[in-house]
N, C-alpha and C positions, 0 to 999 in steps of 0.2 A: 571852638575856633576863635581867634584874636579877632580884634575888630579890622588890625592893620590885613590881616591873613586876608580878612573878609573882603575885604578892598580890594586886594592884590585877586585873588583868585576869581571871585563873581564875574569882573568886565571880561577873563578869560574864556570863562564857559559861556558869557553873552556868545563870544565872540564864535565859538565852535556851533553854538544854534544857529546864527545866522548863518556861518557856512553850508553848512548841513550834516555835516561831521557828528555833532550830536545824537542828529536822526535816526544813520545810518547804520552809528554802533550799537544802538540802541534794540535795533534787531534784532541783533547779533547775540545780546545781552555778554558784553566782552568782561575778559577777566584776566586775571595777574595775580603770581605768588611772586612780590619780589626777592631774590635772596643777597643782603647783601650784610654789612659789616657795621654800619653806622645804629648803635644801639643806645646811643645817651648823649646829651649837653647838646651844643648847634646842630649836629651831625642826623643827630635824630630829631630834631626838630625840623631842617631842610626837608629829611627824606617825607616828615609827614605832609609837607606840603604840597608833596609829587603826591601822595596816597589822596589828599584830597581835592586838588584838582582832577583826579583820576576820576573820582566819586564824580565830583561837579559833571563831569560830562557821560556819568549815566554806566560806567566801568562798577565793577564788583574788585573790591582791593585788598590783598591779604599779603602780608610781609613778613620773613623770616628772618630776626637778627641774629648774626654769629658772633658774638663778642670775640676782642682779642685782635689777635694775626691776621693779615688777609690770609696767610697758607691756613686757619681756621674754615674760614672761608671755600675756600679751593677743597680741602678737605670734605668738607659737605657736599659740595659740588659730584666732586668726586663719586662717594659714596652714591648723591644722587640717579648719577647716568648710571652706574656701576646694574643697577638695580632697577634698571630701565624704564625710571621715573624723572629724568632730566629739569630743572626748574623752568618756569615759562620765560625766565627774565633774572638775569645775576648782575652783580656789580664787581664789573672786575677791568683792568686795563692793561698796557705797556705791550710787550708780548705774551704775557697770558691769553690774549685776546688769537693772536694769528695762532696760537699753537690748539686751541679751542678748533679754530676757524679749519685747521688741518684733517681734522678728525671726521671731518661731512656733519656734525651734529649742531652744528648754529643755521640759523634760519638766514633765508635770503632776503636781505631789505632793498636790493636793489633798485624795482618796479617804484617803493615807496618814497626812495632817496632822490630817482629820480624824477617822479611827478613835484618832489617838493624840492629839487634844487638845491640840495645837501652839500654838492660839490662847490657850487660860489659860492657859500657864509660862512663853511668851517672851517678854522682855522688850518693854513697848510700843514702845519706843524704835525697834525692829528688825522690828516686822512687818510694818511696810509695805518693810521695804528685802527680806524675805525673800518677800516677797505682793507683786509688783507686778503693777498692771492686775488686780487678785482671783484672781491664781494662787500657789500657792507654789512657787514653783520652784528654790529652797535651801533648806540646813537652816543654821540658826546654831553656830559652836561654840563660840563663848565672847564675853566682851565685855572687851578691853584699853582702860584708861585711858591719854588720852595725856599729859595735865600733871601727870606725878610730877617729884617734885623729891627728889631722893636727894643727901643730903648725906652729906659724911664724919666719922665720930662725934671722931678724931683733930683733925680742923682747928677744928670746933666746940670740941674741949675746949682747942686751943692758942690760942684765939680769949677763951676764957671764956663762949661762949654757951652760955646753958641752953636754949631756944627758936628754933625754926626760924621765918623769917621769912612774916610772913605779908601782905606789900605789896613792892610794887618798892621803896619807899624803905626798908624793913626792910632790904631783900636787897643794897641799894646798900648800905650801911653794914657788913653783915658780909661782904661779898666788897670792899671797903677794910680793913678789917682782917687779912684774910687775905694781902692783896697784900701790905701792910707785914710779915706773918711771913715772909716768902718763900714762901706756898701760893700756888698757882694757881687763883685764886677759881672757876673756869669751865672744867672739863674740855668737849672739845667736838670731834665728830670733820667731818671737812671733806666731806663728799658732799651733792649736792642739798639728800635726801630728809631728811638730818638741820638742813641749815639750814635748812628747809621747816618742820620738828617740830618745833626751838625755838623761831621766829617764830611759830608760829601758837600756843606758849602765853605769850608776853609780849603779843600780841594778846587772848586770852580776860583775861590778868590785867591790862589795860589796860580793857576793856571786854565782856561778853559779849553787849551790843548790835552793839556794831562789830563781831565777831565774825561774827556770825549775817547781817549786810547786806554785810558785804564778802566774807568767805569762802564762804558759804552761797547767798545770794539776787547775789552779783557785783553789789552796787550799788556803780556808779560813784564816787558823790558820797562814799560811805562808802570806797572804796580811795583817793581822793586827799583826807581829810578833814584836819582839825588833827588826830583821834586817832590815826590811823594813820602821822602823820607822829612824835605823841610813844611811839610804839607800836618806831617803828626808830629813835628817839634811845635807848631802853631798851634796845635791842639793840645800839645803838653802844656804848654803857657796856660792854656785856657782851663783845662782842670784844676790846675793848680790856684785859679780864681774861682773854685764854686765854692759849696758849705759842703759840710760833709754829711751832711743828711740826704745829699741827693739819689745815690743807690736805691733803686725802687721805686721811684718815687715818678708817677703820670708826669703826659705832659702840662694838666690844667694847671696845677701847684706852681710851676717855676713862671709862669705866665702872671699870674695871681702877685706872686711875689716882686714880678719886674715892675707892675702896671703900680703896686701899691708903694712903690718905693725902694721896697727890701734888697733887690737887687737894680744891677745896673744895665744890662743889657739880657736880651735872648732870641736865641736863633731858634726860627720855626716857622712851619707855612702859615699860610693866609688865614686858616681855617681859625686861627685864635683870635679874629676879629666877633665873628660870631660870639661867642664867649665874652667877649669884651663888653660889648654889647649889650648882653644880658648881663652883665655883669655893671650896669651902667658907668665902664670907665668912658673916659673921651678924649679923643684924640688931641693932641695941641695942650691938654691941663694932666694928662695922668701919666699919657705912653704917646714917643715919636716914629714913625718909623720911615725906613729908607733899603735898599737893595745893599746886602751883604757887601764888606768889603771886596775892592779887585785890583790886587795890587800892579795888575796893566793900565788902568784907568781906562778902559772899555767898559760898557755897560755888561751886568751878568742876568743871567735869565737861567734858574731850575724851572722846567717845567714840567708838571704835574696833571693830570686830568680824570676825572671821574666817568666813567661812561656806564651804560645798560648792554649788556651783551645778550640776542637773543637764540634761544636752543628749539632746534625743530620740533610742532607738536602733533597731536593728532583732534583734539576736542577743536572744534569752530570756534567754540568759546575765547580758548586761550588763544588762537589763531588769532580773532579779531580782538581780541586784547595788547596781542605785542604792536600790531599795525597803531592803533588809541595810543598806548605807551609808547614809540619808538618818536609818533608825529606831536606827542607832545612834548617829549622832550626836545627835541627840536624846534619848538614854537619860540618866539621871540617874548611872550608871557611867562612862559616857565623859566626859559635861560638867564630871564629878569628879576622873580620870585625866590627862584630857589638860588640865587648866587649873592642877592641880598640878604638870606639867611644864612650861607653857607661862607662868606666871606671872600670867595672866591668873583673872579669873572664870568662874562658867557665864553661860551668855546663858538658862537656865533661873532663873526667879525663886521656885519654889518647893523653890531646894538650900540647904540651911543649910552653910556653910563650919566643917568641925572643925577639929581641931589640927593635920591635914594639911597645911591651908594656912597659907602665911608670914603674920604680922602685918601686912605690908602690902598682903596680898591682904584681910584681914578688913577692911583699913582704907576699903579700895576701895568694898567694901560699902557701908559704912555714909556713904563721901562719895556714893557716885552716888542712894542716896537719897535724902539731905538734898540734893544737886543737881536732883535731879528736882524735890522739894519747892520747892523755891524758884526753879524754871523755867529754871535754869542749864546743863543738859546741852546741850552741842552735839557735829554728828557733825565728825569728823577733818578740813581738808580736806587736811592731809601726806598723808595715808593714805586717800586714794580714796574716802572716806565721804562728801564735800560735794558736787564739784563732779565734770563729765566730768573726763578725764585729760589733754586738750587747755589747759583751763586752768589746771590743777594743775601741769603742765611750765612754760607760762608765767610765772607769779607763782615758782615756782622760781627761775625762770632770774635773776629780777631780785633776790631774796631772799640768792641764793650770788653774785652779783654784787656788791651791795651789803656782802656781807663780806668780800670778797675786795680792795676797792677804798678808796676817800676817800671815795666817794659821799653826798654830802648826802641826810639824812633826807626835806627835800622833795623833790628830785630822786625820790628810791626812790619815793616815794608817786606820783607823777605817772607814774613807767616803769611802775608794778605795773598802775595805771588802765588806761596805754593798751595794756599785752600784752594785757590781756583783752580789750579792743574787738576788737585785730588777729584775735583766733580766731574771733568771730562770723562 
């Protein structure tokens, strides 16, 4: 354990003794198989943090990661219950969660949410995805933005710009400039799920209406529209500013590459702060960042959230483990711990962020407000927050196709239309 961990975590389990919290579970001798996704770099570093605050207060901790896809994930899951072995505790979100919640096999947190007041800290945005059908049946553990836009402070200052763009036509103009330096306007790594991440924020900064009826509500008219069709002329611009070694290629690489100079800008969530981090870049001397272009000039807000979903058991053990795990995630300690590892915020709205967190965690803050204010937040649908996973593969499929290929902007708009039919 770090010494900073050691810091972070000790006054939390102080804090669970004095309650009595410690005591209680302790009985019980509580326990958890986590199952989730987060298997390397920040990601597995946050989650061990959950593992050993869990210890700290006297829990037995055992995690199962699935590399890959969350449908990896879900796939396991699957299998799991299939064989009437359900995991005590999964990581999973968006509507995965209610469609879980449908089946009677997640456990009820109600009693818990309510002794602890679940309903005033978490963010609105999240509790009906945490509450579906008026159950609680996860806890939230943070709330990641998806449309950051992290620029490199070098390319900006060999560019001359003072100001980060704040329109696709802004953004068009200094990612040409950059091409004329020799930078690489558009770090960008080649997998689905990240061509899936960058489309759907040149889609928010094209429109958060079209957003919310195409990605959200799958209206037709809106996936084969004229916006959606200048929505992948935006993105044709922008392929055509990466290297061509991007095919294949994680998303830690194109991150590496922005922060170190090589390129010039890159779209991606919060979680590449983590990484930066260890990576000892620093903000204001390596990498800038700011909220994706909106060419409304309204504030935009992707958001994103990580949660514990828990499944009905029968052992006391794991019983009194999901209640330990559901009230810790939940604690104002952990939603503080693990979101300075994870890069991300709390999904608790009464944590005031100190000097713990990076400037562009405080930044996050202060936009998902004025995004909320101004009726701009929408959820993920890269990231399993919008739509089932059946049509989140399909609009994929046509997304990494279409950059991988010549593919005409109309063409893209009319294939994205009709995948979603084909899943109905």
């Amino acid at each position: 354990m770090t010494i900073l961990r050691k810091k972070l975590i000790m006054p939390a389990a102080a804090a669970m003794v004095a309650s009595g919290v410690l005591a209680s579970s302790a009985l019980a001798e509580p326990k958890t198989n986590l199952l989730h996704q987060w298997h390397s770099g920040s990601n597995a570093e946050a989650i061990n943090v959950l593992g050993e605050m869990f210890e700290a207060q006297g829990g037995s901790w055992n995690q199962t990661a699935i590399p890959g896809h969350t449908s990896n994930t879900i796939a396991r899951l699957r299998a799991d219950v299939i064989s009437g072995n359900p995991p005590s505790a999964v990581q999973l979100k968006g509507p995965e969660i209610g469609e879980w919640a449908k089946t009677g096999l997640t456990a009820d947190l109600n009693a818990l949410a309510e002794e602890e007041k679940w309903e005033d800290v978490v963010a609105p945005e999240l509790v009906s995805v945490m509450k579906p059908h008026g159950q609680w049946v996860a806890s939230p553990m943070n709330i990641h933005r998806i449309d950051w836009m992290w620029a490199s402070k070098s390319a900006m200052d060999a560019i001359g710009a003072e100001e980060l763009p704040k329109t696709w036509d802004e953004f068009n103009v200094l990612a040409e400039q950059m091409a004329e330096k020799g930078i690489i306007p558009v770090a960008h790594g080649g997998q689905d799920w990240i061509d899936g991440t960058l489309f759907e924020i040149v889609v928010q900064g094209i429109s958060s209406d079209l957003f919310r009826r195409a990605f959200i509500e799958l209206d037709l008219e809106a996936l084969n529209s004229p916006e959606m069709v200048a929505a992948f002329d935006q993105l044709r611009k922008m392929v055509g500013w990466m290297d061509p070694a991007f095919p294949g290629r994680g998303w830690e690489e194109p991150l590496n590459m922005m922060a170190k100079g090589e390129a010039g800008f890159y779209f991606h969530g919060d979680w590449a702060i983590g990484t930066m981090n260890a990576a000892g870049y620093e903000y204001g001397k390596d990498y800038l960042c700011a909220g994706a272009p909106m060419n409304s000039g309204d504030p935009g807000y992707i958001l994103n959230s990580d949660s514990v979903v828990f499944f009905k058991q029968s052992d006391p053990d794991f019983i009194e483990g999901q209640k330990m795990m559901a009230s810790l995630v939940m604690s104002p300690d952990f939603q503080k711990v693990f979101n300075v590892a994870k890069g991300s915020i709390p999904a608790r709205m009464d944590i005031e962020l100190g000097d713990e967190f990076n400037p562009c965690q405080q930044l996050n803050l202060v936009d998902l407000r004025n995004a909320a204010e101004a009726g701009t937040v929408v959820r993920s649908m890269a990231h399993n927050m919008a739509v089932p996973e059946k049509f989140r593969k399909a609009m994929f499929t046509v997304i990494s196709e279409f950059i991988t290929s010549d593919m005409s902007s109309e063409d893209a708009a009319q294939k994205m239309a009709e995948a979603v039919i084909n899943e109905y």
